[in-house]
C-alpha positions in Angstrom: -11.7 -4.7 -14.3 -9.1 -5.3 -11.2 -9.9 -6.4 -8.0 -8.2 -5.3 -4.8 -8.3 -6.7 -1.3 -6.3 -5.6 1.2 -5.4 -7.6 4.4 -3.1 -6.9 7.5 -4.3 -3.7 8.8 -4.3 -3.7 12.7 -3.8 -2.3 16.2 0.1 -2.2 17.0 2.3 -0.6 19.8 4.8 2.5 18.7 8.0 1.1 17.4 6.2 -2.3 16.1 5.8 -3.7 12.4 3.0 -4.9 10.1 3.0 -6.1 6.9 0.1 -5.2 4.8 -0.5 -7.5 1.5 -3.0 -6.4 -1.5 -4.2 -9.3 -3.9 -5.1 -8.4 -7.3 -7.4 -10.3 -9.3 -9.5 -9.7 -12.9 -6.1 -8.5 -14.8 -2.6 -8.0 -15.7 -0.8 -7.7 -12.8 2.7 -7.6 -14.7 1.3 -4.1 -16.7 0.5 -2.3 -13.7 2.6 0.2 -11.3 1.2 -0.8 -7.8 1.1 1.4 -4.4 0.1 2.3 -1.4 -2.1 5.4 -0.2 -3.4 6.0 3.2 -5.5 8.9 4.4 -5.9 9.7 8.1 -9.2 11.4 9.4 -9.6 15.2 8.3 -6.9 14.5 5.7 -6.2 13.9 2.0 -4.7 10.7 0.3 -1.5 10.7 0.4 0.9 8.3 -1.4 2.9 6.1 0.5 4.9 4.2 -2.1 4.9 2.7 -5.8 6.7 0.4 -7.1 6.9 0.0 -10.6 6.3 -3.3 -12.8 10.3 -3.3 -13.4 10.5 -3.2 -9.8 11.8 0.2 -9.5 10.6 2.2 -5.5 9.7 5.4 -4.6 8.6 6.3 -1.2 7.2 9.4 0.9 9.9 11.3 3.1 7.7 10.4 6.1 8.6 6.5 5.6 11.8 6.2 3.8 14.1 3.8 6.0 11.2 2.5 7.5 8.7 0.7 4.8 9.9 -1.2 2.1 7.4 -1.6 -0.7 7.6 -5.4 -2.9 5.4 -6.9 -5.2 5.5 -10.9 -6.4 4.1 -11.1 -9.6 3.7 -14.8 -9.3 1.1 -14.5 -7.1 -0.4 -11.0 -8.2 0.4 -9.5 -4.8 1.8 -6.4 -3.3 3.0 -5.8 0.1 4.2 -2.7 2.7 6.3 -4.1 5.8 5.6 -1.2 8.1 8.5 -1.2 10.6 9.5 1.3 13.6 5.7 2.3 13.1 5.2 5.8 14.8 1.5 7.3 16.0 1.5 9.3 13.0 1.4 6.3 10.5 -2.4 5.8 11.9 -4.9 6.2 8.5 -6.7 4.0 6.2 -4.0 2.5 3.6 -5.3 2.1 0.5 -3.9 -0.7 -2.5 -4.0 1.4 -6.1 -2.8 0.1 -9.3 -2.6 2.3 -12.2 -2.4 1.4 -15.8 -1.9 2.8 -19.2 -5.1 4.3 -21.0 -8.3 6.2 -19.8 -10.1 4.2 -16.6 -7.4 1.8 -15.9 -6.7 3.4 -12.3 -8.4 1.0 -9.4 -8.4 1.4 -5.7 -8.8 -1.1 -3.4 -11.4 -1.0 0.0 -8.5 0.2 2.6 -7.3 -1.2 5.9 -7.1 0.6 9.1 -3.7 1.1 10.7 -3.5 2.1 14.2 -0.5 2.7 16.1 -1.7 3.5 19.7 0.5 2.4 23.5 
């Protein structure tokens, strides 16, 4: 079983950056593909990112140029530097890391992003 806790969820002004960091805990961090997922009110999970455990990216169109996805397997850690945030970023962003085999897909709790003047 894998743990997830996100951390670095805020309020930030339009144009600002965060960087949001998930810590994973209870299993092979090196095995899984890791992203990020947010979902803002009245609308579906959407992914964000993933980055694979070769290190290979893929982002939505919405944040290409603009969020950069890393991991550091050392300490069992994913992040998503949000720069140039825009109003529409604003959702819950959610930590997911998917591995191989039935049941090996785990979520973390979220963290709010809000990017209001």
């Amino acid at each position: 079983q894998v743990q997830l806790v996100e951390s670095g969820g805020g309020l930030v002004q339009p144009g600002g950056s965060l960087r949001l960091s998930c810590a994973a805990s209870g299993g092979m961090f090196l095995s899984y593909v890791m992203a990020w997922y947010r979902q803002a009110p009245g609308k579906e999970r959407d992914l964000v990112a993933r980055i694979s455990n070769g290190g290979s990216t893929n982002y939505a169109d919405s944040v290409k140029g603009r969020f950069t996805i890393s991991r550091d397997n050392a300490k069992n850690t994913v992040y998503l530097q949000m720069n140039s945030l825009k109003p529409e970023d604003t959702a819950v962003y959610y930590c997911n890391a998917q591995g191989v085999g039935p049941g090996s897909n785990y979520w973390g709790q979220g963290t709010q992003v809000t990017v209001s003047s």
